[in-house]
Each structure stands twice: as structure tokens, then as C-alpha cells.
N, C-alpha and C positions, 0 to 999 in steps of 0.2 A: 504494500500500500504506500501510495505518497501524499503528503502533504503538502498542499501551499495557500501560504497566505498571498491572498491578489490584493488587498488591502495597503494604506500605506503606512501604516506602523505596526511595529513588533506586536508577536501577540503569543501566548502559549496553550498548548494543551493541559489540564492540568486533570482530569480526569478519564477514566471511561469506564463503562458498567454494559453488561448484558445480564440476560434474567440466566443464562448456559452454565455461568460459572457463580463461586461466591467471590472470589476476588482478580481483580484484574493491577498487573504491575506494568509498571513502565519500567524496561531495560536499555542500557547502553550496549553497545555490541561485547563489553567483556563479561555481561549478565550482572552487573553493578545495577543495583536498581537505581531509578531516575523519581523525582517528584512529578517533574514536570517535562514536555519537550517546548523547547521554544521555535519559534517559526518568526521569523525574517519576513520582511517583506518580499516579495518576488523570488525565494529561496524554494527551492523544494526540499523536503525532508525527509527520505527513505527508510520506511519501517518493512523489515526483511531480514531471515534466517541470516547471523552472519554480521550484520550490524544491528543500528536502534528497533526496538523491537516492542509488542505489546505479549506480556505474559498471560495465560489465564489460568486461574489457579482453582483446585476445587471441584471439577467440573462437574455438572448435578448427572448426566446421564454422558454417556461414550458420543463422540463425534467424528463420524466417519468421511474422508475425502469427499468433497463436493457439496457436503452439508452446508446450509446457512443459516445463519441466525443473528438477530438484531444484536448493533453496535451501536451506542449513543455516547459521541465523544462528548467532551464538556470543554468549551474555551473561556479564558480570560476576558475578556472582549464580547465575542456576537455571541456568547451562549453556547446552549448545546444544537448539534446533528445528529440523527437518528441515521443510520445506513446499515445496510443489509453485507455480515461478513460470510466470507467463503474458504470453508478449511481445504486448505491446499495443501500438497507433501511440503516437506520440510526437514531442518536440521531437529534430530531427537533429543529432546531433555533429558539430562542423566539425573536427573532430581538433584541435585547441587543447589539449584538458583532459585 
């Protein structure tokens, strides 16, 4: 997923929530958890196996490739968005982070 603010000032993500999990983390690509991502203006910001990343922790039932299920980021600034996520393959969690 990518993020961009089209906007002209700085702004952050500082949350996100779906009903799939009980908790959702924000990760840096070494799995250092983040509070927040910030977003530039005109920047894009790549969340992706490998670097910044959204964790979901918890999960209420299994979710298999291709599944979707509502995502409602939270910003600083314009509020929340509501969007529709899509479990794709990926790098595997060794339970570590």
C-alpha cells in the first residue's frame, strides 16, 4: 500500500483499527514499532513486507490470500478513511515483533 498526502502540509497517520484483529501496530522496516507515520506533502510512503509496515495482531478468525476486510486509517489533519484491505503473500512473522 502507498500513501500520499496531495495536500500542502505535513500530516500523519496516527492510527488504524479493523473489526479482523484486536490490535493493529505500526512498524519501521526493522519491526521497531512506530507511533505514528508521517506523510510529506507530495511524498509517497510505502507500506510493504521488507520496509514500513502495518502489523495486525490478534487476529479474531484465520485470513486466507485474497480475503478482504475493512481498514479505517485515522489522520492528524482530514480524519479518518474507511478502505477495503486485501491479504496478499508476504514476508512470514517469526513472532518476534
Amino acid at each position: 500500500m502507498e500513501l500520499v498526502n496531495d495536500g500542502p502540509a505535513a500530516d500523519c497517520l496516527i492510527a488504524a483499527a479493523t473489526p479482523v484483529v484486536g490490535t493493529v501496530i505500526f512498524r519501521a522496516h526493522d519491526g521497531t514499532p512506530l507511533e505514528y507515520y508521517d506523510l510529506l506533502p507530495k511524498r509517497a510512503v510505502a507500506l510493504a513486507p521488507g520496509r514500513r509496515y502495518i502489523a495486525l495482531r490478534d487476529l479474531k478468525s484465520p485470513l486466507a490470500l485474497d480475503d478482504t476486510f475493512p481498514l479505517t486509517l485515522h489522520f492528524e489533519h482530514p480524519g479518518s478513511l474507511a478502505i477495503t484491505a486485501v491479504v496478499e503473500a508476504g514476508i512470514e512473522d517469526d513472532g518476534t515483533g
